[in-house]
C-alpha positions as CSV (number, residue, x, y, z in Angstrom):
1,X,4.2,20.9,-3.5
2,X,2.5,23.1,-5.9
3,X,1.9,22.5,-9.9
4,X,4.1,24.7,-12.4
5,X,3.1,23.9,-16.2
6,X,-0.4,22.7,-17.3
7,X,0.6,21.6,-20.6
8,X,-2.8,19.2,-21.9
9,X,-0.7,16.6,-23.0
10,X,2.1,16.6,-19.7
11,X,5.0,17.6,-19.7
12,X,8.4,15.9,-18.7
13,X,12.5,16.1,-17.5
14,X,12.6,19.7,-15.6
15,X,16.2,21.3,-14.9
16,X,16.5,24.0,-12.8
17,X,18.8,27.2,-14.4
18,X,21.4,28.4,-12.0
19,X,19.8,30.9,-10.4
20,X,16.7,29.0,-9.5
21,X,14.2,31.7,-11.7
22,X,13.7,29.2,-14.7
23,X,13.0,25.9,-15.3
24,X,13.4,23.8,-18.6
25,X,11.6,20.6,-19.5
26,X,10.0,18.7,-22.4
27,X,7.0,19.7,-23.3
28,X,4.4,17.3,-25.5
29,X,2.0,18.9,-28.6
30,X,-0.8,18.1,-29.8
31,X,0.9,15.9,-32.1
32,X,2.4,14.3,-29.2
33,X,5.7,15.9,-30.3
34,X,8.3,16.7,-27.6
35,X,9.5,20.0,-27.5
36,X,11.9,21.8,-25.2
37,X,10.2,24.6,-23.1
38,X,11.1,27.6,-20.3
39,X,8.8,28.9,-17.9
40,X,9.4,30.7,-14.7
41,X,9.4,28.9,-11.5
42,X,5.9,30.8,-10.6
43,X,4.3,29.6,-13.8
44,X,4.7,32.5,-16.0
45,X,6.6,32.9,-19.2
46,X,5.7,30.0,-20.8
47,X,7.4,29.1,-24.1
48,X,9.0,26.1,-26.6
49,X,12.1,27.1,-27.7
50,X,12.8,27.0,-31.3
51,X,14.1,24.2,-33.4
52,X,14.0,21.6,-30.5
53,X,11.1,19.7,-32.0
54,X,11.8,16.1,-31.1
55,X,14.0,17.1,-28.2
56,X,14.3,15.4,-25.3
57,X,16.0,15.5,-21.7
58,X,17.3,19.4,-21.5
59,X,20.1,21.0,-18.8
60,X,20.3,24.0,-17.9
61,X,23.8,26.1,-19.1
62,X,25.2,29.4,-17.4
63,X,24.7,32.1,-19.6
64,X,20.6,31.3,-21.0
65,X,21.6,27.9,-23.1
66,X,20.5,24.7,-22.6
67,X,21.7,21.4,-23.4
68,X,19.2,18.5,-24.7
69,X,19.6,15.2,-26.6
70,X,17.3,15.1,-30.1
71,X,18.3,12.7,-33.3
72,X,21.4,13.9,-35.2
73,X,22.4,12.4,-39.5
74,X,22.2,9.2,-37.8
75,X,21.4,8.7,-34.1
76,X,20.4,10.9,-31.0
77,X,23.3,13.5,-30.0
78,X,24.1,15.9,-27.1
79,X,23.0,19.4,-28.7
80,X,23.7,23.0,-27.3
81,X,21.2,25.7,-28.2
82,X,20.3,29.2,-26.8
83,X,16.7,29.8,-24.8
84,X,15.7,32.2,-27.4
85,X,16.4,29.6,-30.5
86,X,19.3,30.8,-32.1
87,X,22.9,28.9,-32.0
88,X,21.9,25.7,-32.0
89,X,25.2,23.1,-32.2
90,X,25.8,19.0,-32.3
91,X,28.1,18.8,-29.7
92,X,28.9,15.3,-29.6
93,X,28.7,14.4,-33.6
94,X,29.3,10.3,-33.1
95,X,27.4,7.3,-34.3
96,X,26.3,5.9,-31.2
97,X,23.7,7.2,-29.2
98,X,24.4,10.1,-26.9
99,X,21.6,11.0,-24.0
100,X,20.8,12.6,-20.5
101,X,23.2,15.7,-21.0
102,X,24.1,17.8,-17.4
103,X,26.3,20.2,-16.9
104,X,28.6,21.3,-13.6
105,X,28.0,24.0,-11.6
106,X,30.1,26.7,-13.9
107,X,29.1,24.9,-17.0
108,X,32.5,24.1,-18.3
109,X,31.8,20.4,-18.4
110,X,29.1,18.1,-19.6
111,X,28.1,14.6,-18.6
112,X,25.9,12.3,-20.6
113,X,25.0,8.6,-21.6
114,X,26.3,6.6,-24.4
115,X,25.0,3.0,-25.2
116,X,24.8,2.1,-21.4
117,X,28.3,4.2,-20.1
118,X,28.6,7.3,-18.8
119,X,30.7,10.0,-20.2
120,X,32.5,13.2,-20.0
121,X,33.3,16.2,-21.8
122,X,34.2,20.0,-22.5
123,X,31.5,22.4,-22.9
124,X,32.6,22.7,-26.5
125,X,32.1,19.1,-27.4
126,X,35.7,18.8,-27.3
127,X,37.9,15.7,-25.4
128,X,35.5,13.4,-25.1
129,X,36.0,10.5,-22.3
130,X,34.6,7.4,-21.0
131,X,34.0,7.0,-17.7
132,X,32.3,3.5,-16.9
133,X,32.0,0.3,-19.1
134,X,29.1,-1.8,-18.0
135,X,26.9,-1.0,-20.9
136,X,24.5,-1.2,-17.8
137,X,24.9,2.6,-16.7
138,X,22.5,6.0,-16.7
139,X,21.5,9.3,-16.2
140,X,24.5,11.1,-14.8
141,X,24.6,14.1,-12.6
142,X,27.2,16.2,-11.1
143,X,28.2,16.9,-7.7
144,X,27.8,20.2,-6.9
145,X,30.6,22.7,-6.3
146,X,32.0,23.9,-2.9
147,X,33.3,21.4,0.1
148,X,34.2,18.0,-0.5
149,X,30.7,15.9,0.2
150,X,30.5,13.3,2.8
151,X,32.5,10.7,0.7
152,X,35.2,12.5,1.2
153,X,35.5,13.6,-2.6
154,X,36.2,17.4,-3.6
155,X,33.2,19.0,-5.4
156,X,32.6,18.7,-8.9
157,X,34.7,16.1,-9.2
158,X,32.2,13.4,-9.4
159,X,28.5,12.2,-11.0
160,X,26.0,9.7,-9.9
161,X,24.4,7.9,-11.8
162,X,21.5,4.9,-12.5
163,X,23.6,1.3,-12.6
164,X,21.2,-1.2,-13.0
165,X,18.3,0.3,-11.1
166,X,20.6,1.7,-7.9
167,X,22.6,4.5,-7.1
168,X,26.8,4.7,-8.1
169,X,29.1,7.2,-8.3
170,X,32.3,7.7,-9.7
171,X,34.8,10.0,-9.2
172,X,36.3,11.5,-12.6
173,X,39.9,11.9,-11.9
174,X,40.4,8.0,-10.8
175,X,37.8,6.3,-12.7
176,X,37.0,4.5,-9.1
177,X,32.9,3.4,-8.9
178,X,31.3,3.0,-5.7
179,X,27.7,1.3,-5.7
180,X,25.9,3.7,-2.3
181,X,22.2,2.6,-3.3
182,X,20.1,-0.9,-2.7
183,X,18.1,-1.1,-5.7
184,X,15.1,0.4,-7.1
185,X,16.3,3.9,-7.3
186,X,16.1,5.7,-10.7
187,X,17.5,9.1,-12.2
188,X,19.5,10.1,-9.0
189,X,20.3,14.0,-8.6
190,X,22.8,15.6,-6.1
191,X,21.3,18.0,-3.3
192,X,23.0,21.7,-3.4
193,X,25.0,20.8,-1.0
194,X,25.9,17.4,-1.8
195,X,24.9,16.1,1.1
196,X,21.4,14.1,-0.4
197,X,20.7,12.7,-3.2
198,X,16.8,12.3,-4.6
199,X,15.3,9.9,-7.1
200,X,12.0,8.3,-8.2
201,X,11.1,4.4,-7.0
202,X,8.8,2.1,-9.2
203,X,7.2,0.5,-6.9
204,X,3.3,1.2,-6.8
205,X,3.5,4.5,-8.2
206,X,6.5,6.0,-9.0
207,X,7.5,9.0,-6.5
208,X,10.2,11.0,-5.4
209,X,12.4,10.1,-2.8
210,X,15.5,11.7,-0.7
211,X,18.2,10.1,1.2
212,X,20.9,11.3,2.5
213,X,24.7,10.5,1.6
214,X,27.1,9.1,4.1
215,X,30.5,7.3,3.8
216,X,28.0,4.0,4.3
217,X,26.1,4.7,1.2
218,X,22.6,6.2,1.0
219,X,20.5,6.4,4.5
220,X,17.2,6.1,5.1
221,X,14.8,7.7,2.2
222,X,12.3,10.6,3.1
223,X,9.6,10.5,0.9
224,X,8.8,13.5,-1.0
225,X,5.8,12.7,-3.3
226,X,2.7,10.8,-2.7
227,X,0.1,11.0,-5.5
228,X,-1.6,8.2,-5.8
229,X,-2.8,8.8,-9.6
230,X,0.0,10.2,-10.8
231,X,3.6,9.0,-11.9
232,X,6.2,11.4,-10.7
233,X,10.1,11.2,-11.8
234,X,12.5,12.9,-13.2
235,X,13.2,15.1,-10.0
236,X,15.4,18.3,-10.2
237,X,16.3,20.0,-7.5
238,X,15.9,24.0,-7.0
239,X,19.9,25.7,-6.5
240,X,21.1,26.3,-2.8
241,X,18.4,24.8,-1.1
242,X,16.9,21.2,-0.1
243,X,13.2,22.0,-0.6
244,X,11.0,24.5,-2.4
245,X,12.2,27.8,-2.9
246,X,9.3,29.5,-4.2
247,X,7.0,31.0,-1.5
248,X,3.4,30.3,-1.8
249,X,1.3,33.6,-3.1
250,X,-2.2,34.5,-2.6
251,X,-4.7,37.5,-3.7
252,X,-4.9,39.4,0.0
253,X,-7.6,42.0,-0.7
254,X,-8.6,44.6,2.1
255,X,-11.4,47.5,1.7
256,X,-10.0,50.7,0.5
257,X,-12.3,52.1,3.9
258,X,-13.5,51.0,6.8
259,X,-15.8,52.6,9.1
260,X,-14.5,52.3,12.7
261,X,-15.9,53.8,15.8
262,X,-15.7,53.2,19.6
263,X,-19.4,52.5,20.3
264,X,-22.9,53.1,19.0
265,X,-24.9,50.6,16.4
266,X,-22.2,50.2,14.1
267,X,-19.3,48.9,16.7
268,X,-19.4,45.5,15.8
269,X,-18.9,46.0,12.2
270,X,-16.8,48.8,13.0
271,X,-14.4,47.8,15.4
272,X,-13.3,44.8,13.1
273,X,-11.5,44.9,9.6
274,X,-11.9,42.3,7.2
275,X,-9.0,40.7,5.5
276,X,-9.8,38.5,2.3
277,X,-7.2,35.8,1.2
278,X,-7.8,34.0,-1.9
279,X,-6.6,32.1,-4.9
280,X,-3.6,30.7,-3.2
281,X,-1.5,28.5,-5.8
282,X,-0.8,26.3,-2.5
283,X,-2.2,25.6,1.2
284,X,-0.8,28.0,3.3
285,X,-0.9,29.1,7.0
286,X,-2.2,32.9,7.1
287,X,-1.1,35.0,9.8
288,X,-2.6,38.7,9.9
289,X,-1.7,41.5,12.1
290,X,-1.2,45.1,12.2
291,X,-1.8,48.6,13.9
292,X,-3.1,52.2,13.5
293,X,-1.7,55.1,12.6
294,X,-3.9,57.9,14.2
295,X,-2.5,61.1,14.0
296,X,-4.1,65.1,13.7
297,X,-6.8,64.9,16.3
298,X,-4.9,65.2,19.2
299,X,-1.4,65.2,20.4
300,X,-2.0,62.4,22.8
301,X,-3.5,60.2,19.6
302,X,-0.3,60.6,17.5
303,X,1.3,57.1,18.1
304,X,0.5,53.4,16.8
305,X,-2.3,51.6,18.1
306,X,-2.1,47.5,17.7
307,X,-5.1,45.0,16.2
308,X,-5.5,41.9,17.2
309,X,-3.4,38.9,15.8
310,X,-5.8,36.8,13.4
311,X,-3.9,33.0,12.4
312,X,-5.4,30.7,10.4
313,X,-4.9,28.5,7.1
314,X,-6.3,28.8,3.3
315,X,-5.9,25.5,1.5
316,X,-5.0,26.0,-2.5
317,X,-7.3,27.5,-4.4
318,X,-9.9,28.1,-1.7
319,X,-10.6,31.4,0.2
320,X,-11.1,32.9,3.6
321,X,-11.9,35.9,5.8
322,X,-9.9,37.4,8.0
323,X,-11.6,40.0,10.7
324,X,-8.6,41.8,13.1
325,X,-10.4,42.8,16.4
326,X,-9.3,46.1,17.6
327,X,-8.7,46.7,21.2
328,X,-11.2,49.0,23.3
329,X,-7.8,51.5,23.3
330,X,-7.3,51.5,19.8
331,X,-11.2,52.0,19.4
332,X,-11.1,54.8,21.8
333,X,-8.2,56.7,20.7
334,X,-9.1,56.5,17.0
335,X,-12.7,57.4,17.2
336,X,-11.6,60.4,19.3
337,X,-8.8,61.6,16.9
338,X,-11.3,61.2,13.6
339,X,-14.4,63.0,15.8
340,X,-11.7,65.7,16.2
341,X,-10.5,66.0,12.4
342,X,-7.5,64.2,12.4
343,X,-6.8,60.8,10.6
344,X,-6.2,57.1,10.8
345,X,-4.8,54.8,9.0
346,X,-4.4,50.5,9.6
347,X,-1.6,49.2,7.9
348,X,-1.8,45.3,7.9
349,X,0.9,42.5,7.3
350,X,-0.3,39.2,6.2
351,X,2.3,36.6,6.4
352,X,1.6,33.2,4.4
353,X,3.4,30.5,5.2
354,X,4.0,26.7,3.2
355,X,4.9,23.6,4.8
356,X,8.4,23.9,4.0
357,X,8.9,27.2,5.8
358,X,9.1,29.6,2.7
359,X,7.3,33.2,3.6
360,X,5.5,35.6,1.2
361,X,4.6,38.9,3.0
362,X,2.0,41.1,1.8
363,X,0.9,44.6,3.4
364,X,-2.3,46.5,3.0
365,X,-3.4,50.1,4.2
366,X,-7.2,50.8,4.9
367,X,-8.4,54.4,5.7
368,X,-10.7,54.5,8.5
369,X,-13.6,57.1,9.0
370,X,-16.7,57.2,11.2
């Protein structure tokens, strides 16, 4: 789990766009003011997006628009806008109170809330429908598209939602609600693949939780959060995947030179290059390896040499050396070649690796000399 946004005053609601690059989500002034906001899914690109002051809840639309629920002539309505400001449109233009706005996969439909029911409707705002009547019912989300999920129900043809603090579906066409959670489960989302379904728990501190979806109901919950000082809800999860897409990154720095040599006073320094990782954004496992290019010197030198495989991990933030040993052939070979004017070169991969399996590869070169 890494940290995205560092908004002072927090920041809230995060929807995923369709291609997994962007993320929208409320974002709170200095006037304590929501707004909505973009940013990239690596932190960068930062911004509010025009004339959503007040705004609250946003989805992500095909196509760069968002949807998001902010007070209309009378009461709070589903509006449409694009991420750079302009085209901004009520789409649901009623008196009652309209909230929690998603979209399906292909964005021609919208779900949301009204006074407690959950509701359907064209991308256009147009044939509006009620779906439940408790006045007791929540934050709706689609099923995703592709196969019918393990209820048995084609894809995108159904939403979960909140009923009185558990998890319920219903499926559009019939209307039909099924109740597949035991209580205590808030703001429910669909999986990719329809399969799970996540939400946040009040009990202690609030965190995020995953369970997966059988013809039973909901099984037993993974736990995916565990702060103890923080409050986290609100999940959304990242397009075709169950888990964290974005690979962890670090600052891998290597020297430009590096003197290497089979024997004399400077072997130990020189028969080992030194491989900096820092300023990771998340703890990573660190796996270094690589091999010389010596070429020039002789034609028996002209191939790849192999270093020594250095593993190891770099929690966030911190940093760590490390020094790839060089066999005594490489050694040999390579001090020979460079004694005999040729030239070497040590190209080294560094692999980091998260908890969740996600890879960032990163190669250096380093010129040797003697």
């Amino acid at each position: 789990m890494r940290q995205v946004t560092k908004d002072t005053n927090g920041s809230d609601a995060p929807s995923f766009s369709s291609d997994g690059l962007k993320i929208a989500y409320e974002e709170i002034d200095d006037s304590f003011q929501k707004n909505i906001a973009v940013v990239n899914t690596d932190g960068t690109g930062q911004k509010i997006i025009p004339k959503t002051g007040g705004g609250q809840w946003p989805a992500y639309l095909p196509g760069g628009q968002v949807l998001f629920t902010n007070f209309g002539a009378t009461s709070f309505e589903i509006w449409r806008i694009k991420i750079d400001g302009t085209g901004l449109e009520n789409l649901t233009k009623s008196a009652a109170d309209e909230t929690r706005p998603a979209a399906n996969s292909d964005g021609s439909k919208i779900t949301y809330e009204r006074d407690g029911n959950i509701w359907i409707m064209n991308s256009d705002g147009t044939g509006q429908e009620q779906l439940t009547f408790t006045g007791t019912d929540h934050e709706p989300d689609f099923s995703p598209s592709g196969s019918p999920n393990p209820l048995g129900i084609q894809a995108s043809a159904e939403i979960v939602f909140e009923r009185a603090t558990t998890v319920a579906i219903v499926e559009i066409a019939s209307k039909n609600v099924e109740v597949v959670g035991s209580g205590n489960q808030h703001n429910p989302v669909f999986s990719p693949d329809g399969t799970q379904i996540a939400y946040h728990r009040t009990v202690g501190d609030e965190d995020i939780l995953s369970a997966p979806l059988s013809s039973a109901g909901l099984g037993v919950a993974l736990n995916l959060t565990f702060a103890s000082t923080r409050f986290e809800n609100n999940a959304s999860w990242a397009p075709g995947t169950d888990s964290d897409t974005v690979a962890p990154k670090c600052k891998v720095k290597a020297p430009r030179k590096s003197q290497f040599v089979k024997r004399g006073p400077a072997r130990a320094a020189g028969s080992r290059l030194t491989i900096r990782v820092s300023k990771c954004d998340e703890s990573a496992n660190v796996r270094v390896s690589g091999n010389v290019k010596a070429s020039g010197g002789s034609a028996s030198a002209a191939k790849k040499l192999k270093l020594k495989t250095k593993k190891g991990s770099v929690e966030a933030g911190a940093k760590k050396k490390f020094k790839l040993k060089a066999p005594k052939k490489t050694r040999k070979v390579t001090s020979r070649t460079l004694k005999r004017g040729g030239k070497a070169i040590a190209k080294i991969k560094v692999t980091l690796t998260d908890e969740a399996g996600n890879k960032t590869k990163d190669k250096v070169k380093i010129k040797l000399t003697t």
